[in-house]
N, C-alpha and C positions, 0 to 999 in steps of 0.2 A: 302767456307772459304779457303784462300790461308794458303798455309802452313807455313809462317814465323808466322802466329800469334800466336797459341799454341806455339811459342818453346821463344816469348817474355818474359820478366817478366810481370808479369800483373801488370797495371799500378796502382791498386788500391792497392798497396802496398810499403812501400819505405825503402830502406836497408839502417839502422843507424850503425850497428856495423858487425865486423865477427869472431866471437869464434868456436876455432877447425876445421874451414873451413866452419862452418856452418853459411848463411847469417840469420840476427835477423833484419826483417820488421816490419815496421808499416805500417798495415792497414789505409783506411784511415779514418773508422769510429773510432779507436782509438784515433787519433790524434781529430777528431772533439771534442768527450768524453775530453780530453785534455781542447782542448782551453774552451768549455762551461765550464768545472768546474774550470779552473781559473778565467774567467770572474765572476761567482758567487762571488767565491772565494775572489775576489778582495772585495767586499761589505759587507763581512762578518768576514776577517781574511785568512788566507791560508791553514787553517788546511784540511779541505775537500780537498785543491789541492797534497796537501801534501800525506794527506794519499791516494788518489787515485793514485799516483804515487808509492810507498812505495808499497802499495799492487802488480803492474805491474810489480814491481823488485822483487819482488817474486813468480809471476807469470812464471818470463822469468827464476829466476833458479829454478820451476819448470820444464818447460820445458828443461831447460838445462839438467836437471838431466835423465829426458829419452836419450836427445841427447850422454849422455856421454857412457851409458850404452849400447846403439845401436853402437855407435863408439867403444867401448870393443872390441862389438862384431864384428865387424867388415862390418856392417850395415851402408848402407849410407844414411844420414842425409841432403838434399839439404839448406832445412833453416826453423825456426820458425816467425811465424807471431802473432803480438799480436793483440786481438781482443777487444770489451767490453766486450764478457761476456769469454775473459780468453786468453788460446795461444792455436795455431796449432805447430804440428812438423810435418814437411813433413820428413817420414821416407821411408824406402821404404821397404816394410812388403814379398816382396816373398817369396814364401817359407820358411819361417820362424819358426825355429824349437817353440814347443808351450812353452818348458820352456825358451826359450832366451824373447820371447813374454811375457811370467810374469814376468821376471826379468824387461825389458823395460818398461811395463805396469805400475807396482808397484812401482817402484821406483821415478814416481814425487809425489805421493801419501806421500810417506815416507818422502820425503823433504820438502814438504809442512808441515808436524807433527814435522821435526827437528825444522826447522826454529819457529816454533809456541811455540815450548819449549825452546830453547833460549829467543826468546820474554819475556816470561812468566815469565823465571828467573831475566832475565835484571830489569823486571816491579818490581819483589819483593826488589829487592838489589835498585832501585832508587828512591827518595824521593820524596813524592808525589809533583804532579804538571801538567804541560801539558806535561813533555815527559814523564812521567808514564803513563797517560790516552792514550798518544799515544802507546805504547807498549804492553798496556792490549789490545788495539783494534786488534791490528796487531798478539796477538796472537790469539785473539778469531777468525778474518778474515782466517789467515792461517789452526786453526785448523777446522774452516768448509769446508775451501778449499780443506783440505785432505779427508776428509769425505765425499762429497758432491762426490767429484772422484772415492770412492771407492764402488760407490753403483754401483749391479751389472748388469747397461747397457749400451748399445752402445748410444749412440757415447764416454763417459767417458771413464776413465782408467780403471776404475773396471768391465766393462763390458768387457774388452779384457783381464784381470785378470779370470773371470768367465769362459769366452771363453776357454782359456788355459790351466785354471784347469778341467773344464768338458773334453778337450782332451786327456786327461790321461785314461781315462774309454771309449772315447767315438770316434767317427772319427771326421773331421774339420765341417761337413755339420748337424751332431744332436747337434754337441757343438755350433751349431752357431744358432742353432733355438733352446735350452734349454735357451738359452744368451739373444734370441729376446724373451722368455717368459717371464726372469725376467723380461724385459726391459716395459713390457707392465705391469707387477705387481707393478712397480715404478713407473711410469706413473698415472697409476688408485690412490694407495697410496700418491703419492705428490696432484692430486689433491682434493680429498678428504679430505688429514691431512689439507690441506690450507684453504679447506670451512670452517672445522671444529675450526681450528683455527681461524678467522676471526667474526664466527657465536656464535661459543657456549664459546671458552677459554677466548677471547678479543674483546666481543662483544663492549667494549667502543672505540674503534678505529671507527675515523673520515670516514665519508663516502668515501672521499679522500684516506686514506691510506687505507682503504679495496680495493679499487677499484687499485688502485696504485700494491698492495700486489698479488692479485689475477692476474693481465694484468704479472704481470712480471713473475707470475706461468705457465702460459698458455704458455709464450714464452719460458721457461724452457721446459715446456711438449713439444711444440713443438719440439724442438731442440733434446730431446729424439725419439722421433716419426720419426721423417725427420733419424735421425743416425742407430736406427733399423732397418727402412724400406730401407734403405741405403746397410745396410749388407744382409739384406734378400733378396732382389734382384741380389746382387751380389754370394752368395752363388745358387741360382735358375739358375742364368747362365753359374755357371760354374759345377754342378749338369747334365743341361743339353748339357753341349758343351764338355764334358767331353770325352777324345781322340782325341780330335782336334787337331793338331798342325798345328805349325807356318807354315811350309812347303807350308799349300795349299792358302794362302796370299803372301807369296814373293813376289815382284815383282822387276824385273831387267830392269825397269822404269829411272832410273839413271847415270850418270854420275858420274866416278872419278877425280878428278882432284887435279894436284899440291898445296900444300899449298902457293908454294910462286908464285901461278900464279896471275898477273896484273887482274884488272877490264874487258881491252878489253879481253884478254885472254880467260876470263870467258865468255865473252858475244859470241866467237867466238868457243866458246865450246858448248854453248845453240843453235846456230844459227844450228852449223855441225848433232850435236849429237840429236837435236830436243826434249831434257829432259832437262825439268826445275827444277829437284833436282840434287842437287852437292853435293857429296859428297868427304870428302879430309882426311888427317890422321893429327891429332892435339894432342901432348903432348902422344902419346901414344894411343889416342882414337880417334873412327869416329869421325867427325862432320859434321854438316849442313851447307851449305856455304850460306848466306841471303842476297838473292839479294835483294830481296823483303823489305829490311827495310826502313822505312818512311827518314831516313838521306838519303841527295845527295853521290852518291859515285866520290869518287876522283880518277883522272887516277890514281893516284900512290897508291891506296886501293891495297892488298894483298888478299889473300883468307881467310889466318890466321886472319886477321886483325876482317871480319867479320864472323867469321865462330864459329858455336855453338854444344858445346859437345853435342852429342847424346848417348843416351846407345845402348847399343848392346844386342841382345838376339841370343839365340841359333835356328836353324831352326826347331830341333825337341822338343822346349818350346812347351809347352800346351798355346793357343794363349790367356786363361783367365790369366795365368800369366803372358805375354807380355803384354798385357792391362794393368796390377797393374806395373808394373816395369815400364813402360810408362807414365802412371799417376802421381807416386810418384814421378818418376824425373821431372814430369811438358814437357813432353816431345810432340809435336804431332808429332814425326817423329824416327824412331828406325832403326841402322843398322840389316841385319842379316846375322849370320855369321854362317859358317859350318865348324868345326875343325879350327878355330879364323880366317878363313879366310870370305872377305866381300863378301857373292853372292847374296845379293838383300837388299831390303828396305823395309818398311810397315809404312803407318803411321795411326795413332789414328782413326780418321775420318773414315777408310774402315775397320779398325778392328771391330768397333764400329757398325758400319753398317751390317757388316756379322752377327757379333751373336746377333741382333737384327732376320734378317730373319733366322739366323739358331734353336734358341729360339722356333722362331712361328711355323718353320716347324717340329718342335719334336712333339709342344704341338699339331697342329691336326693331328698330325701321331698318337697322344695316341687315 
């Protein structure tokens, strides 16, 4: 994999607005969700496009409401993505004290409850009709959306609520596997409540809507499953990689170069220097210079012009937490720096690679 791809936006998402400096994407299975339900929508009335929109703007200041709260704290937030079954917020969680973590956690939880109780009240004060029946909806949507969040497993809010509050008693690595228990007790009980509900509560539902009801449980469970086993792994690795630091990845693999140097410039710096990463200083922070990008470059290109903020980590970072600082910024490529000065690079790819064999070599050393 050459290295400009990770440090791309992925293309399977498209940036409509930017609040607080935070980019707000659309996926692109949202947008499909989108066009099918206005297409419906058109043969039946607008109300379903309506509300599936309506619900997504409250989705996003769900999401905003972690974003703002991470931003407090001084937490940086790259961008949220909306999805069909909700939003991401690319946060970036390093070491991250556990109560700024509940405060972050909880708080779209809570906004999803506000917003539901506005609704609620609007629905009481206006006269019946369709924008009451819409209101009553919106609050009853919001208020499971809250609830639905704060149950306590990963990949949701409430599972990193759980997490944070078991940190208090416990260290990050039992809190995170007390977290994957719930996770599996919610798991078992959504599926179970679902049979049971289909089977024995509302056995008169159409074979259609049981089968409908139960597929959409299943990918819910999934999505729980996939987010525990997600944390569990990542806790295993850094469990077992534990004293590692960045130091013994460096690599002085790289080139510096001027920001405001020309195309040839660059190419006559790759030719000398025989290192195809660039690296130059942009607004204050490293960057990656992308030669590599699918656009023709023009003689008169800068370095600036194409060059992409990288983070920076410290050489004596534990390399599990250059992995997450790396991830979160959407990064395959990280300066590294010793007392802020630049003495090497790492990117994803080799990090990623090491504590895979560093992993395996613990577990048949047991």
């Amino acid at each position: 994999m050459s290295h400009n791809e990770p440090l791309e936006r992925m293309a399977d998402a498209y940036k409509i607005w930017k609040i607080w400096g935070v980019d707000i994407e659309l996926h692109w299975t949202f947008i499909a969700l989108l066009l099918v339900t206005f297409f419906i929508s058109i043969q039946s009335g607008l109300f379903l496009f309506v509300i599936i929109v309506l619900l997504f703007a409250c989705v996003l200041i769900h999401e905003l409401a972690h974003s703002y709260v991470s931003l407090r704290n001084g937490i940086r937030v790259s961008r949220i993505v909306l999805l069909p079954l909700g939003g991401v917020s690319m946060i970036d969680t390093t070491e991250i004290d556990p109560r700024v973590e509940f405060n972050i956690s909880i708080a779209g939880p809570l906004m999803s409850f506000l917003l539901g109780s506005i609704f609620g009240l609007l629905a009481i004060f206006t006269p019946p009709g369709a924008l009451t029946e819409l209101l009553q909806l919106l609050f009853l949507l919001n208020m499971l959306l809250g609830g639905f969040n704060l149950l306590p497993a990963f990949p949701m809010d409430g599972g990193r609520v759980f997490r944070s509050y078991m940190e208090r008693k416990h260290d990050e690595y039992r809190a995170t596997q007390l977290t994957i228990s719930a996770s599996n007790v919610v798991l078992v009980l959504l599926i179970v409540g679902t049979l049971v509900y289909v089977i024995a509560i509302n056995p008169s539902l159409s074979f259609y809507s049981k089968e409908f009801t139960f597929l959409w449980t299943l990918l819910i469970a999934f999505f729980v499953y996939s987010g525990a086993q997600s944390e569990k792994e990542m806790m295993e690795v850094k469990k077992q990689s534990r004293g590692v630091r960045l130091r013994s990845l460096a690599s002085n693999k790289f080139a510096f170069v001027d920001a405001n140097s020309d195309v040839q410039k660059l190419y006559d710096t790759v030719r000398k220097t025989r290192e195809h990463i660039l690296i130059t200083r942009l607004d204050g922070s490293y960057a990656y210079v992308n030669l590599l990008r699918k656009e023709k470059l023009r003689p008169e290109t800068l370095a600036r012009d194409i060059a992409i903020k990288i983070p920076s980590v410290d050489i004596r970072e534990n390399i599990v937490d250059a992995l997450e600082s790396m991830e979160s910024n959407e990064s395959g490529i990280a300066a590294v720096t010793q007392r802020g000065k630049l003495v090497g690079v790492v990117t994803l790819s080799h990090i990623r690679a090491f504590l895979s064999l560093h992993v395996l070599k613990q577990r048949r050393g047991k």
